[in-house]
Every structure is written in C-alpha cells, then in structure tokens.
FIDOBA-354628 format. One record per residue (C-alpha): residue in three letters; x, y, z. Coordinates in pm, whole numbers, padded with zeros to 5 digits, always signed. Example, Ala and Ser with C-alpha at 12.3 -4.5 7.8 and 13.67 -1.06 7.14 Angstrom:
! residues 2
ala+01230-00450+00780;ser+01367-00106+00714;
***
This chain:
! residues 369
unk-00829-04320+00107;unk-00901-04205-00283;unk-00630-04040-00477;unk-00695-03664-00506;unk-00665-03710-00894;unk-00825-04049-00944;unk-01022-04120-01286;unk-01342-03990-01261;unk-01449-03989-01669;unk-01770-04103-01722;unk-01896-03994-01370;unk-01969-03626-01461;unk-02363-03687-01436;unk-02411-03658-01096;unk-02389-03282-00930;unk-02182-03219-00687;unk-02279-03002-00415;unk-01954-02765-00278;unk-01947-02558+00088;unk-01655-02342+00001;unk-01477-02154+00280;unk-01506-01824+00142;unk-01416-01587+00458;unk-01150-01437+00269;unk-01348-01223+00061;unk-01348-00852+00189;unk-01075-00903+00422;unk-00839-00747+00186;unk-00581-01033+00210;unk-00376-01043-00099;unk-00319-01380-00199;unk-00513-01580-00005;unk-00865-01331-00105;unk-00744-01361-00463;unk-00722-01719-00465;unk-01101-01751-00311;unk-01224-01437-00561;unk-01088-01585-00854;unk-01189-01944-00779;unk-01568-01901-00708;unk-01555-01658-01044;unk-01502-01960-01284;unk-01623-02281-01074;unk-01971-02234-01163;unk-01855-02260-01454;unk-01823-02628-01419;unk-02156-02785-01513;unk-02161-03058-01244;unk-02059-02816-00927;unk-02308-02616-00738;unk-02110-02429-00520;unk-02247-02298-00180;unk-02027-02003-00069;unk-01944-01914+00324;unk-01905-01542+00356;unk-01853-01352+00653;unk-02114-01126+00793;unk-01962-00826+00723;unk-01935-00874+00388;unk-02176-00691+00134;unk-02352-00931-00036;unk-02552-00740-00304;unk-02241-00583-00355;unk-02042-00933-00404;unk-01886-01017-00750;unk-01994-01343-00753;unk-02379-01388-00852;unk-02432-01722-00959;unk-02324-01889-00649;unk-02561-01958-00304;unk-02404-01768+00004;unk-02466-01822+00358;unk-02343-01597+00614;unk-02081-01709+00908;unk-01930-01507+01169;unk-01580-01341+01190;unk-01479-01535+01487;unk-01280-01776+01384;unk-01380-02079+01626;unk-01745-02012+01545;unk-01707-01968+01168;unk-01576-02333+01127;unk-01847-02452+01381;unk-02135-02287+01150;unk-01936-02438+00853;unk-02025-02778+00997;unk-02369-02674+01065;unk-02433-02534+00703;unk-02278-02863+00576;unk-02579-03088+00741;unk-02826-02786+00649;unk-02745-02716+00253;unk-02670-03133+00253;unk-02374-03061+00043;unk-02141-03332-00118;unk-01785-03206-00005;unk-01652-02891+00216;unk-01325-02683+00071;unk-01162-02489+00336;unk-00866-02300+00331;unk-00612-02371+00603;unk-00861-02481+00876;unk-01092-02756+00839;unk-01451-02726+01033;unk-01507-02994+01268;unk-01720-03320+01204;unk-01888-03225+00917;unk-01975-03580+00823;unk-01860-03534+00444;unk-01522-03587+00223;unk-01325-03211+00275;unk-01026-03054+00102;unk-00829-02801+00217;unk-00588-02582+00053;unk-00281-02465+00260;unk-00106-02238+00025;unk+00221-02276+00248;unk+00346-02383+00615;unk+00600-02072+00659;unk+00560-02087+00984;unk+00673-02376+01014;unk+01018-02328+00869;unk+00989-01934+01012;unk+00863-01957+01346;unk+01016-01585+01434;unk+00810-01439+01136;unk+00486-01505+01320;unk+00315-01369+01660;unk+00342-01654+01948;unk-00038-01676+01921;unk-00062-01751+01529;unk+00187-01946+01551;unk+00038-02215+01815;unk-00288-02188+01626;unk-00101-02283+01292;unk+00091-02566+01424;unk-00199-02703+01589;unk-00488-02664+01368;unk-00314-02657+00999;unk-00117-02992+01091;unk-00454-03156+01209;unk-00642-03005+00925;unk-00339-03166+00664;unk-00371-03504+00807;unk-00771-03513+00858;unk-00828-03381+00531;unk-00969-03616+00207;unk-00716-03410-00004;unk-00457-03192+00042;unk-00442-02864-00236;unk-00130-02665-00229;unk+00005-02424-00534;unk+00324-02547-00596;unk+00597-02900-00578;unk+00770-02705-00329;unk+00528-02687-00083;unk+00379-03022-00134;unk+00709-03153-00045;unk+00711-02967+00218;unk+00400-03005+00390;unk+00429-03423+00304;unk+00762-03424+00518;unk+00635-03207+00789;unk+00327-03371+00814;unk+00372-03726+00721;unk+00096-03652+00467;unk+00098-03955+00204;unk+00157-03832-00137;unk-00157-03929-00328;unk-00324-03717-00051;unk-00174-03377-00177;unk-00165-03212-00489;unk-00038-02933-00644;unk-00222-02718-00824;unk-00083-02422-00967;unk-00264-02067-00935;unk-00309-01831-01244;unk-00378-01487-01357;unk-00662-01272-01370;unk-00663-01091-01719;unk-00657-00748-01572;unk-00298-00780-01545;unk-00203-00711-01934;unk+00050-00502-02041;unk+00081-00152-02138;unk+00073-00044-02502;unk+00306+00233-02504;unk+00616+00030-02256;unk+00950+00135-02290;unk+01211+00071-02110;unk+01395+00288-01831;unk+01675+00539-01996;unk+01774+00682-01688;unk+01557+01046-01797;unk+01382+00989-01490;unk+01425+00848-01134;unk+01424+00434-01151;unk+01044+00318-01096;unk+01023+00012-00827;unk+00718-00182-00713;unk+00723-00423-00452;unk+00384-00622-00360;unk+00307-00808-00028;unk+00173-00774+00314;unk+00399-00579+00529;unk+00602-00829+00730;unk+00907-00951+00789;unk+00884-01326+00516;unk+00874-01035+00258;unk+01223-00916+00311;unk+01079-00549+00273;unk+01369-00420+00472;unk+01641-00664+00291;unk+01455-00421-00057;unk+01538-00135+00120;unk+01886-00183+00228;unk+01950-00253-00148;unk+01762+00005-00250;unk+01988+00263-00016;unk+02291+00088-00248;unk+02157+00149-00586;unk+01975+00520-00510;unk+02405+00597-00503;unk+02384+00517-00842;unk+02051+00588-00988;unk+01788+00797-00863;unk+01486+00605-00786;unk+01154+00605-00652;unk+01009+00324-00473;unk+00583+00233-00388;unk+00486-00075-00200;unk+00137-00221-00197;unk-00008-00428+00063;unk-00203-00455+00399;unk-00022-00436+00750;unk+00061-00704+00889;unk+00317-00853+01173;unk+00552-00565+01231;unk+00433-00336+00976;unk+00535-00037+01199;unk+00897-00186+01268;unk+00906-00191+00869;unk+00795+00116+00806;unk+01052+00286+01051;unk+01342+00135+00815;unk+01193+00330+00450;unk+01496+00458+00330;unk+01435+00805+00412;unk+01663+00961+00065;unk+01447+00773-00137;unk+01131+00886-00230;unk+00919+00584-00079;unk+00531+00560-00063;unk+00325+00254+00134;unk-00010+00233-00005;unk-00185-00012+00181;unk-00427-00242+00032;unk-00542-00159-00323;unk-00835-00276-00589;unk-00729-00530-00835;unk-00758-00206-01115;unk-00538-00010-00875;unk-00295-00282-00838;unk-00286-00408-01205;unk-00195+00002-01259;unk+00087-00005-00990;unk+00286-00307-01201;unk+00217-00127-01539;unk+00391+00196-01399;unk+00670+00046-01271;unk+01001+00018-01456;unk+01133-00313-01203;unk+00907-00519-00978;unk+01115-00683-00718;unk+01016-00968-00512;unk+01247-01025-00266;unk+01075-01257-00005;unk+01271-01483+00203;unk+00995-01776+00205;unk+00695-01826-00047;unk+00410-02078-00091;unk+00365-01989-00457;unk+00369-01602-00542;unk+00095-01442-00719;unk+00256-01125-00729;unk+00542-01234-00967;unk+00293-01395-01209;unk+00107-01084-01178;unk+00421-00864-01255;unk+00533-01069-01598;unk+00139-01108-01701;unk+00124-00681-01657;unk+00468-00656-01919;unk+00704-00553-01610;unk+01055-00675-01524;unk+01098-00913-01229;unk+01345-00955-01016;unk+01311-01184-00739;unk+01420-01393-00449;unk+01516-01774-00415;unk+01300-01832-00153;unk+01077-02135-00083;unk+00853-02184-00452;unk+00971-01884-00647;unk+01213-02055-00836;unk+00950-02325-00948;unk+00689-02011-01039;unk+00928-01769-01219;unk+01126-02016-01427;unk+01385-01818-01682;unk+01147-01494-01666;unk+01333-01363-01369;unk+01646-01241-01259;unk+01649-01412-00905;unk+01911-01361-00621;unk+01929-01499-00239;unk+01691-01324-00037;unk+01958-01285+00205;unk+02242-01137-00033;unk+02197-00776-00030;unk+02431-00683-00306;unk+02317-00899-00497;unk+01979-00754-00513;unk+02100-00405-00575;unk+02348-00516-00847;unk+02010-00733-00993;unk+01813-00444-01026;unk+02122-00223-01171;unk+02119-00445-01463;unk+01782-00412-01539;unk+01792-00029-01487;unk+02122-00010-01719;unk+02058-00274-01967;unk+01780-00185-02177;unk+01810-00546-02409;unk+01789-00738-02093;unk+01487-00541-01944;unk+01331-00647-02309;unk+01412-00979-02253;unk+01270-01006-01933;unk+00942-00879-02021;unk+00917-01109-02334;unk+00972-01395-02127;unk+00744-01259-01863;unk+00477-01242-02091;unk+00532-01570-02173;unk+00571-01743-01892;unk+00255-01560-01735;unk+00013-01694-02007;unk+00086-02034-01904;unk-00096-02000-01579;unk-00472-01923-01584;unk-00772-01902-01275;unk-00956-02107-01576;unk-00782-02402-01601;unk-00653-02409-01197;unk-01041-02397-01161;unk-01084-02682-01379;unk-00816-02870-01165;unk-00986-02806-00859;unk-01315-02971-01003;unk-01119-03288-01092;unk-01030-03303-00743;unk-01370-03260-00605;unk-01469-03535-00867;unk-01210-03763-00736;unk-01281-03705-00372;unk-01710-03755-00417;unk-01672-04069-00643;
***
C-alpha cells in the first residue's frame, strides 16, 4: 500500500475529486466541528481538489460558511449516513473519500480517515457501554481498512500504530492550527489581585476533561485568592454528575456551546486558561488560549505536552495541588504570566488551518497517484 506522504511533484495536473465526511458541521462539537469547519474553509483553496462535502440534513445550507464547495445531504443516523456516503461516492464518481473516525462501507475508492484520538481505548470508564463497543469495533476496522491513517499529533500515532497494528507509513500526523479569530487583546494586563482571579476552562463536559480535578483545585486556591471561574462547552457523558460538583463558594458559570466570536471573547477575558484533561488527542483549546494572548496552564495528559511545548505551565492531571499551586503562580507572579503569554503567542503562530490544509492535500495526492 502507498505511503501517505509519497512524492507526488509533478503530478499536480490531474484534479482530484474529494467526498469529505462533513457531518460535524452544526452539531456543535468542539474540536472535532472545528477541525471539519476549518478544513473545507481553505481546501478549495488547493487548485487540484474539488471537494464534495457530506452534510447532514439538518444542517442549513444557504446558511453554511462554506460556498465554494458541492454539498450533498446525508442523514443523522449514523449507520445510514456512511451507507449514503458510499452511495454518493459511485454517484459524484469522486477520486478518494475522507471520513472522520468511521469509514463508509465499500466505496470502491482509496479513503482516509482521521481519528483525532482512541481515548477510549486507554479510558474505557470515560465512555457509555454503547460508544464504547461502537468505537472499538468500527474505529479499529476503519484504522486498518483505511488507505491512510490522519491523526493530529506523534502521540497518538504511536498510539493508534500499537493498538492497532497499523504500519507506520500508513499514519501520519498532521498537526491542527488556529483560526485567526483567536488574537490577542490590545489593552492585556496582567492580574494584580484588584479583582477576583479570571479562569476559563474549554471542553465538552465529561469526565477525560478533569473538570472536577479544576474544581477541587479551584476550592484550594479561592482560600487564597478570590476567583471567578466560566466553562465553555456542550454536555456530554455525565455532564449532570459534573455539574453537581461546581464549587458552590466560587462564583462558577457553564455556558454551553458558544460561536467561535463568543469563544475567541471568553479566552481574551480570562486572566488563566487551564486545561487540565486527563487524556488528549491533540488540544485545540490550548493553541486557541496562547494564539488569544492568555496564560495556560495545563495537564500532562496524552498529546499536550507535544502541543504546548515551553508555553505552558503543565502539571499531572491527577495532582491536585499541583494544579492549584500552578495557577497561584500565575495569579501572583505578574513576570511569569508575561512570559507565558509571549511564548504563547509564539508558539501559537506556528500552527495554522492553512498549512495543515496544505498537508492534508499532499496526502490526498499521495493516496490518488
């Protein structure tokens, strides 16, 4: 089987025809609907890719962000969405189909898929009995069938190869990037203590996000400094077991799912982001953070290490005072809050959608030809 990356120079003439699983979009899922959003944005951009887009019904399509791209409509179910996926690959006689996490069945072309993590596979008590089956079953099969494997990060693609006995030239990684909403403020300063401590945390509400591991800290440092905390993100497995441990002599807010303006807002206002999950695949969220001009501090679980580099002060998901005493340095040290969001800054601008697009197309290229 091809290498995902093999040399394709010379071999740009011929257009390449994509069915992109695009189911995501709408669903308000974080990561994984930023990842598809972001993606279909700049592919077109590629002169030898038409890209033929599978939404889901429900989604608004004169109301969709993406108007240079052909969209078909599949339904919600899941079973029948990847059957019409291998329908609408015959019909629209496309060149390659890009799923995310499930592959559609026979399609009769070269496929990718991207599996931004297997979590569940190192976390089985994270996940419901019945996602978890489904993963194990269908993500493994998808892995192994697949042309090429696209993860974000070397942590996961080492990962998924031992779990899955996927060979190595199969899988790449691929890191994700930025959207340039997420700038910084021009007035930032950082926290004197005038005011309660700002915190933002970011993720779907469930329990690989350590959300209550945040708030146990959070009870240890409000002793100290007065502080307020928000958290953005969707419901997910849970989310009402989480909810019932907000600390309640903090002032805490849950806001659900936001906009991408609403979100980029959120990490602007904040004085500390903190990103204490015990398992991640990549984590937009942190790049997010440093690329808005906030201070991050964050766990050592699964990729984040790889992602936040020096930018971060990072801590053992699992060590509670440790957390607390991270963010007390950033709350009391003003120089090291500086530094962090000078090297945020930095290290953010190293990741774009543009050039992770332009990575994806080489793969395409090298799975086609």
């Amino acid at each position: 089987m091809a290498k995902c990356l093999a040399d394709t120079i010379g071999r740009r003439l011929h257009v390449i025809r994509v069915l992109f699983d695009a189911h995501q979009l709408g669903r308000h899922q974080t990561g994984n609907e930023t990842y598809v959003r972001e993606l279909l944005r700049r592919l077109p951009d590629e002169p030898d890719l038409e890209i033929v887009a599978a939404v889901e019904g429900a989604l608004e399509l004169r109301e969709s962000p993406l108007p240079r791209l052909r969209l078909r409509r599949v339904p919600r179910n899941g079973l029948g969405r990847l059957g019409a996926m291998a329908i609408l690959a015959r019909q629209e006689r496309v060149d390659l189909v890009h799923s995310v996490y499930f592959l559609p069945p026979a399609t009769g072309r070269p496929t990718v898929v991207t599996i931004h993590d297997i979590s569940f596979e190192r976390f089985p008590e994270f996940f419901s009995r019945q996602r978890l089956v489904r993963n194990r079953i269908l993500i493994r099969a998808s892995a192994r069938a697949a042309s090429c494997v696209i993860t974000g990060s070397q942590a996961s693609r080492r990962e998924i190869v031992e779990r899955y006995g996927v060979a190595e030239e199969r899988i790449v990684a691929i890191p994700y990037g930025v959207a340039p909403m997420f700038r910084p403020a021009g007035d930032w300063a950082p926290f004197h203590g005038d005011r309660p401590l700002r915190i933002l945390a970011v993720g779907t509400l469930e329990p690989r996000k350590n959300l209550t591991g945040l708030f146990d800290a959070l009870r240890l440092v409000s002793s100290d400094v007065p502080l307020s905390l928000r958290v953005v993100g969707p419901d997910g497995y849970q989310a009402d077991q989480i909810r019932e441990r907000l600390p309640s002599a903090i002032e805490a807010e849950v806001l659900g799912w936001t906009s991408e303006a609403e979100l980029a807002d959120e990490y602007r206002a904040a004085d500390v982001f903190v990103y204490p999950s015990i398992y991640e695949g990549f984590g937009l969220p942190l790049l997010e953070a440093m690329a808005a001009g906030t201070p991050v501090v964050a766990s050592t679980g699964g990729s984040i290490p790889e992602v936040a580099g020096d930018a971060a002060l990072l801590v053992d998901p699992h060590d509670i005072g440790g957390l607390a005493n991270a963010i007390r340095r950033v709350a009391s040290d003003s120089s090291l809050a500086s530094q962090l969001r000078s090297l945020g800054l930095k290290r953010a601008s190293a990741f774009t959608w543009e050039k992770t697009a332009a990575d994806h197309a080489a793969v395409y290229r090298s799975v086609v030809f």
